[in-house]
N, CA, C and O atoms as CSV, one atom per row, in Angstrom:
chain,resi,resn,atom,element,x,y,z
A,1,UNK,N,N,11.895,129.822,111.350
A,1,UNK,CA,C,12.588,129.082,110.334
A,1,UNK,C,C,12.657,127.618,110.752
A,1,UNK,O,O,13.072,127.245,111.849
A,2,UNK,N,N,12.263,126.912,109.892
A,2,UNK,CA,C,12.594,125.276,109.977
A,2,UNK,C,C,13.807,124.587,109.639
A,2,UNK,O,O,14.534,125.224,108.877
A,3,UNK,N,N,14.206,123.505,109.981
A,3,UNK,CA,C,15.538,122.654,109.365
A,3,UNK,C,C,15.649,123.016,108.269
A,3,UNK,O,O,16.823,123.148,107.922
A,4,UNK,N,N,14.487,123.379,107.109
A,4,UNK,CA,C,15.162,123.178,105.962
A,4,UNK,C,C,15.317,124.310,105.515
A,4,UNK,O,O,15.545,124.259,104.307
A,5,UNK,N,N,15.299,125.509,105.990
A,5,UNK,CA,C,15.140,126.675,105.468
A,5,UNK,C,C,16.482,127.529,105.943
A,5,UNK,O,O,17.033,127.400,107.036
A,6,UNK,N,N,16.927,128.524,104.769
A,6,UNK,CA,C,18.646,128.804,105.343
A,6,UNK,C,C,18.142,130.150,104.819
A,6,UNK,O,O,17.205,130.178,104.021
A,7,UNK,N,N,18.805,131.383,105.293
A,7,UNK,CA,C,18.412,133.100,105.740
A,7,UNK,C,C,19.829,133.044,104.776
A,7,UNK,O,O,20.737,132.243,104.998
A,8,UNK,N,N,19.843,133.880,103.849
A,8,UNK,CA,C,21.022,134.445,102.900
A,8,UNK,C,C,20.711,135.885,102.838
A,8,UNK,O,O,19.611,136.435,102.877
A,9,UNK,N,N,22.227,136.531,102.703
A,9,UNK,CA,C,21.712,137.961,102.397
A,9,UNK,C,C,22.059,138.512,100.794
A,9,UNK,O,O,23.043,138.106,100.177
A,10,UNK,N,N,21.316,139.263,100.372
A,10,UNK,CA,C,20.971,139.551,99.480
A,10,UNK,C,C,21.566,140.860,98.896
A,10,UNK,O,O,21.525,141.746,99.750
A,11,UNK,N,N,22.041,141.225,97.864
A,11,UNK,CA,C,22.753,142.548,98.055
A,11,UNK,C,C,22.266,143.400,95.964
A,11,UNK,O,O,22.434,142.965,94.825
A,12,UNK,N,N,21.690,144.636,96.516
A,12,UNK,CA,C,21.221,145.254,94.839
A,12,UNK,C,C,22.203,146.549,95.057
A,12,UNK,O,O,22.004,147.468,95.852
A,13,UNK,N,N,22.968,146.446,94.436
A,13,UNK,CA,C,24.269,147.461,94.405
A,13,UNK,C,C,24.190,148.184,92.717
A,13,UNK,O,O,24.575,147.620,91.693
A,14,UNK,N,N,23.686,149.323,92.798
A,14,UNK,CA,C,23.428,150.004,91.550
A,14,UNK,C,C,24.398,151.288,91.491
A,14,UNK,O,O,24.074,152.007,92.437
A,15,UNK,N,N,25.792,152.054,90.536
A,15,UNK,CA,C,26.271,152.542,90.247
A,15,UNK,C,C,25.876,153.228,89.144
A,15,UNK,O,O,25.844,152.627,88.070
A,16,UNK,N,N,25.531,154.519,89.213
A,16,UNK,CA,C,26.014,155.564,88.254
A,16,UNK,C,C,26.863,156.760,88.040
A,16,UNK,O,O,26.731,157.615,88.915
A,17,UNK,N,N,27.673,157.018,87.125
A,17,UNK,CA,C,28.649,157.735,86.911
A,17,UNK,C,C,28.292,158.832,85.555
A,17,UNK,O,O,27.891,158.499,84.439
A,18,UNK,N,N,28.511,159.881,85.936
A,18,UNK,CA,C,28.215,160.760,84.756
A,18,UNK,C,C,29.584,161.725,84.949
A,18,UNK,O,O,29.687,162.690,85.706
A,19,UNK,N,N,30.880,161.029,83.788
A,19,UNK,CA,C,32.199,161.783,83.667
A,19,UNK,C,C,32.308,162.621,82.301
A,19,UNK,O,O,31.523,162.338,81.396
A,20,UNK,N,N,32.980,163.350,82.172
A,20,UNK,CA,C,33.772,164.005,81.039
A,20,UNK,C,C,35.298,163.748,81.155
A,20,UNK,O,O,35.959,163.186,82.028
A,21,UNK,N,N,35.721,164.488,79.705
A,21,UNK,CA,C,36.903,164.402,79.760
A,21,UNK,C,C,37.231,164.837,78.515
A,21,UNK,O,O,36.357,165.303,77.785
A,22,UNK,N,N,38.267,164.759,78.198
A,22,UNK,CA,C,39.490,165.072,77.155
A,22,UNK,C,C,39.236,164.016,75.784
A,22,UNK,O,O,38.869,164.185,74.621
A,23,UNK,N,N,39.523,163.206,76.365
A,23,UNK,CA,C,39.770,161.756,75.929
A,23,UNK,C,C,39.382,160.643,76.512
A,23,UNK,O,O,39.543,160.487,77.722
A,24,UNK,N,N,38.559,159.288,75.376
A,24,UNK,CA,C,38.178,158.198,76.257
A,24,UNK,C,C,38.969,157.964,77.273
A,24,UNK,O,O,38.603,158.251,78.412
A,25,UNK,N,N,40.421,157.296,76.971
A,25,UNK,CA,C,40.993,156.883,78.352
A,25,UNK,C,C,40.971,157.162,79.296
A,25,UNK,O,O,40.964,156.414,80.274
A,26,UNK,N,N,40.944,158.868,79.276
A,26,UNK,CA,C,40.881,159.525,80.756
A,26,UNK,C,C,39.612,159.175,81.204
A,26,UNK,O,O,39.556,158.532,82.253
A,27,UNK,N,N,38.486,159.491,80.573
A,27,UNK,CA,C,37.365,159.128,81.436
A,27,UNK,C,C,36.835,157.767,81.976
A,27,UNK,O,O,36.025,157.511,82.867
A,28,UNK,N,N,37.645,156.892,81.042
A,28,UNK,CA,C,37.810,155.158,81.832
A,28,UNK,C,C,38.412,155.404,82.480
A,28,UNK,O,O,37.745,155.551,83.504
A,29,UNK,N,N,40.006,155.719,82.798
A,29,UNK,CA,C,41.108,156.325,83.932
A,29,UNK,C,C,40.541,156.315,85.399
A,29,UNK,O,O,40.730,155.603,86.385
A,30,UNK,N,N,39.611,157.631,85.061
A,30,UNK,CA,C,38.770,158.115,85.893
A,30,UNK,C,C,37.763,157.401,86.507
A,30,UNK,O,O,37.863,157.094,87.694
A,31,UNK,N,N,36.557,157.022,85.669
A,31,UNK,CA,C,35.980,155.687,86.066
A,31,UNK,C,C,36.247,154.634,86.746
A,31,UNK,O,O,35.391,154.233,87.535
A,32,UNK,N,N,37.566,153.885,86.603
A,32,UNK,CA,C,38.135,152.813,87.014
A,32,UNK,C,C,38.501,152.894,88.754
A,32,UNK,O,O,38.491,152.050,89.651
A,33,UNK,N,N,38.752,154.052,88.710
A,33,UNK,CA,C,39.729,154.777,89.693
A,33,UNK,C,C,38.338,154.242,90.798
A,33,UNK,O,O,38.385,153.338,91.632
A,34,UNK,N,N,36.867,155.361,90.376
A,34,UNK,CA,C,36.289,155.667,91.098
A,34,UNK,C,C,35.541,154.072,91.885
A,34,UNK,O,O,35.156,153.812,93.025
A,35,UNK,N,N,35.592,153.457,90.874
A,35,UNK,CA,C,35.134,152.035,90.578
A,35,UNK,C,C,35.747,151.193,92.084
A,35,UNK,O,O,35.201,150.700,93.071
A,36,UNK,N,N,37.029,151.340,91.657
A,36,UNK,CA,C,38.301,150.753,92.931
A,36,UNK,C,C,37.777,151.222,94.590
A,36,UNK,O,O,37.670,150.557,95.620
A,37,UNK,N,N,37.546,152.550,94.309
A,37,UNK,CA,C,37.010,153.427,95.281
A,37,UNK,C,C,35.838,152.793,96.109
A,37,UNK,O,O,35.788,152.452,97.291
A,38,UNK,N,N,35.049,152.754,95.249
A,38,UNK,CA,C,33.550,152.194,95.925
A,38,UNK,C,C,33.557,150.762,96.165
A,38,UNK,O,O,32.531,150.386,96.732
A,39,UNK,N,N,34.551,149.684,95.861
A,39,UNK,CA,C,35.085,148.669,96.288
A,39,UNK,C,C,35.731,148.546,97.798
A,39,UNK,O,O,35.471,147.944,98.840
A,40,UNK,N,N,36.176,148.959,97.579
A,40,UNK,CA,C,37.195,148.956,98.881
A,40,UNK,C,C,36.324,149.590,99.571
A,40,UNK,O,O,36.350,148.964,100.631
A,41,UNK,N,N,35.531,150.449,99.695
A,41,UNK,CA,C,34.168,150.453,100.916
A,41,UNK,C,C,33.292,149.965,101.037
A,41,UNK,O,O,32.538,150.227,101.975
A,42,UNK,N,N,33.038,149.064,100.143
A,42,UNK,CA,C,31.879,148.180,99.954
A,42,UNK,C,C,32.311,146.659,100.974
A,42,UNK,O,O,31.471,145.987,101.573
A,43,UNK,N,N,33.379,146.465,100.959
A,43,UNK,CA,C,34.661,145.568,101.503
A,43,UNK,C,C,34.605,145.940,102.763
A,43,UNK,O,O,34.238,145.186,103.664
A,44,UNK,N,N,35.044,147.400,102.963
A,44,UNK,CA,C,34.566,147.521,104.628
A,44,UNK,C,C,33.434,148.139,105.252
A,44,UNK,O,O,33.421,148.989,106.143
A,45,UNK,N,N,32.500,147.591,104.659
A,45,UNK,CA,C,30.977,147.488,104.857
A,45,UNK,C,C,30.629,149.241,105.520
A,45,UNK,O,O,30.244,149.696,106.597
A,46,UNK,N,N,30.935,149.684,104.481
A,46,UNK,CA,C,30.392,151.639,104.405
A,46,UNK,C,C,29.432,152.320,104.218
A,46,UNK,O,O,29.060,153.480,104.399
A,47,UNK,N,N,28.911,150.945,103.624
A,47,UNK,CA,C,27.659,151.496,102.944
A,47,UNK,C,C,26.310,151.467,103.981
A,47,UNK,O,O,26.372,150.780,105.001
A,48,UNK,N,N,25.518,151.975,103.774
A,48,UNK,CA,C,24.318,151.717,104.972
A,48,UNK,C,C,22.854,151.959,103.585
A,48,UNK,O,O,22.870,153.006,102.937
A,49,UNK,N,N,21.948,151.103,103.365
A,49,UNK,CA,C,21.078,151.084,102.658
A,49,UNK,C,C,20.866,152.714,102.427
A,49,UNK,O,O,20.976,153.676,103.187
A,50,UNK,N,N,20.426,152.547,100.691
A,50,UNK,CA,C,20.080,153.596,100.751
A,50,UNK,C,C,20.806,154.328,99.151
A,50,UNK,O,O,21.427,153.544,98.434
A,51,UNK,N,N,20.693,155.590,98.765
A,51,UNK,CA,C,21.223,156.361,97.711
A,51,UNK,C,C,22.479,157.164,98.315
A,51,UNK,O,O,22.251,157.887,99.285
A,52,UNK,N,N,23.659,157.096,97.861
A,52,UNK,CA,C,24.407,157.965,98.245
A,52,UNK,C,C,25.237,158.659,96.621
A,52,UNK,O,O,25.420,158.140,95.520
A,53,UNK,N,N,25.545,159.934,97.145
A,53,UNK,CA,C,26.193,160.557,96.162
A,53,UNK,C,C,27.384,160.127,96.049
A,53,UNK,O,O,28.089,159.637,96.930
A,54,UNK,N,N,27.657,160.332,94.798
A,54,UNK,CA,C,29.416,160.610,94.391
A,54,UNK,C,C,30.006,161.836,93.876
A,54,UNK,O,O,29.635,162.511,92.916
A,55,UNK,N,N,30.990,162.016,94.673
A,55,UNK,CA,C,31.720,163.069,94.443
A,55,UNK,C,C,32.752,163.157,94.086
A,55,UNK,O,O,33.672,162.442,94.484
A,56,UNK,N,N,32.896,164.447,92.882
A,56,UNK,CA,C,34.851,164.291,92.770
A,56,UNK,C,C,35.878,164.923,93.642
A,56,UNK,O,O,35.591,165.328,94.769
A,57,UNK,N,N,36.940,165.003,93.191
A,57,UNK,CA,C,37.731,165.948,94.126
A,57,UNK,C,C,37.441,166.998,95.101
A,57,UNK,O,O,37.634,167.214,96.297
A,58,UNK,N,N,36.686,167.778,93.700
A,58,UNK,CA,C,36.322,169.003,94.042
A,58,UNK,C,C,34.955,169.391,94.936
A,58,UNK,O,O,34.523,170.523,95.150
A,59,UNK,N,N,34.369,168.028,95.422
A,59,UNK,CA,C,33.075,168.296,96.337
A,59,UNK,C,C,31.633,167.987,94.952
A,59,UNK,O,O,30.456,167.871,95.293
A,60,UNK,N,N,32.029,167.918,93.673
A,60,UNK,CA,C,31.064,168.296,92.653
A,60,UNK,C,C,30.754,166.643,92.480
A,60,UNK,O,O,31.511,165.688,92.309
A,61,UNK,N,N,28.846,166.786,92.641
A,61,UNK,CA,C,28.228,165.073,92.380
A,61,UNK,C,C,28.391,164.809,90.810
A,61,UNK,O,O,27.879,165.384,89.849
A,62,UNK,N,N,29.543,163.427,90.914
A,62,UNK,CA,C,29.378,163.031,89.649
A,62,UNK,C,C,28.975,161.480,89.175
A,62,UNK,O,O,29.319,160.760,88.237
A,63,UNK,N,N,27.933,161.320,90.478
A,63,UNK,CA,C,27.119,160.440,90.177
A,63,UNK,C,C,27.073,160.072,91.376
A,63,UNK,O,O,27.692,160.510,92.346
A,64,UNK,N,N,25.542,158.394,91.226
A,64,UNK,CA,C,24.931,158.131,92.857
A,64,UNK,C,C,25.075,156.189,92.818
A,64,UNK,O,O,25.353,155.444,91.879
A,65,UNK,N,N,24.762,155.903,94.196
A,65,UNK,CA,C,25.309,154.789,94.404
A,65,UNK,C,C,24.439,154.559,94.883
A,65,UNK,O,O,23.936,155.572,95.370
A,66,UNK,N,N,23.658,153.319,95.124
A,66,UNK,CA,C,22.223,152.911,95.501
A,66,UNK,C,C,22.389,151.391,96.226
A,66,UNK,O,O,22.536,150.476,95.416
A,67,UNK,N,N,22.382,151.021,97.633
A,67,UNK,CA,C,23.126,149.681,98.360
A,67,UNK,C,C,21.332,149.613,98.740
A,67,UNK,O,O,20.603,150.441,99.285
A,68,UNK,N,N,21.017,148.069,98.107
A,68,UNK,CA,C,20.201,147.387,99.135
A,68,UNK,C,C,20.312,146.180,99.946
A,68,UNK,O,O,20.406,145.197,99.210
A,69,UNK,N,N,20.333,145.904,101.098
A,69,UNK,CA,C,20.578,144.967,102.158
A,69,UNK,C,C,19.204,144.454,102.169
A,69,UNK,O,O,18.196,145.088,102.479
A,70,UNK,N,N,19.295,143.030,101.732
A,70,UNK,CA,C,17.473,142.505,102.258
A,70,UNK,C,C,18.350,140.914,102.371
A,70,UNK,O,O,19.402,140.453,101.926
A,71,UNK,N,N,16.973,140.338,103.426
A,71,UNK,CA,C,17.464,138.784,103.487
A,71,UNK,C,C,16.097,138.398,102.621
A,71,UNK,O,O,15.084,138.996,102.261
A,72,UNK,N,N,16.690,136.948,102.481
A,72,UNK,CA,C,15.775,135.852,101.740
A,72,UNK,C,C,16.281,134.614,102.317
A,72,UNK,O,O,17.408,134.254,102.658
A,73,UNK,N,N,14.912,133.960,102.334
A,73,UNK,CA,C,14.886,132.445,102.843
A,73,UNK,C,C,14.751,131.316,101.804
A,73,UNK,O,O,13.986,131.236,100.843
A,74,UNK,N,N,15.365,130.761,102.093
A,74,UNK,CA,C,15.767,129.645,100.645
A,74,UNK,C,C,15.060,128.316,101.723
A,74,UNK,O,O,14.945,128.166,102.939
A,75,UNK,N,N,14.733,127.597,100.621
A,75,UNK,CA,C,13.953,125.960,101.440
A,75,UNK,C,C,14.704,125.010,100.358
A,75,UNK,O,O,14.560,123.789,100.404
């Protein structure tokens, strides 16, 4: 790398969720919840590249989480 060139990191954070429910709210409720969830580990850096599942309570995948870590060089 030269003087003018600066290393940034780069982050492709892809969420999917596949909920049911009763009623919209609950499944935003729910959503939101899970949302908060994957924040606050994302915050304390949990993630390790890659696809990971989501699960509910009950152990059952209700959707996947996809973290990519890459650098890029800016001039």
């Amino acid at each position: 790398m030269n003087d003018n060139e600066e290393a940034v990191t780069v982050l492709k954070l892809d969420i999917e969720l596949n909920l049911t429910g009763p009623m919209q709210a609950l499944v935003n409720k729910q959503a939101a919840a899970l949302l908060r969830s994957v924040a606050d580990r994302l915050e304390k850096d949990d993630f390790q590249d890659g696809f990971e599942e989501i699960n509910d309570e009950n152990g059952n995948q209700i959707g996947e989480i996809y973290v990519d870590y890459s650098d890029m060089i800016t001039y």
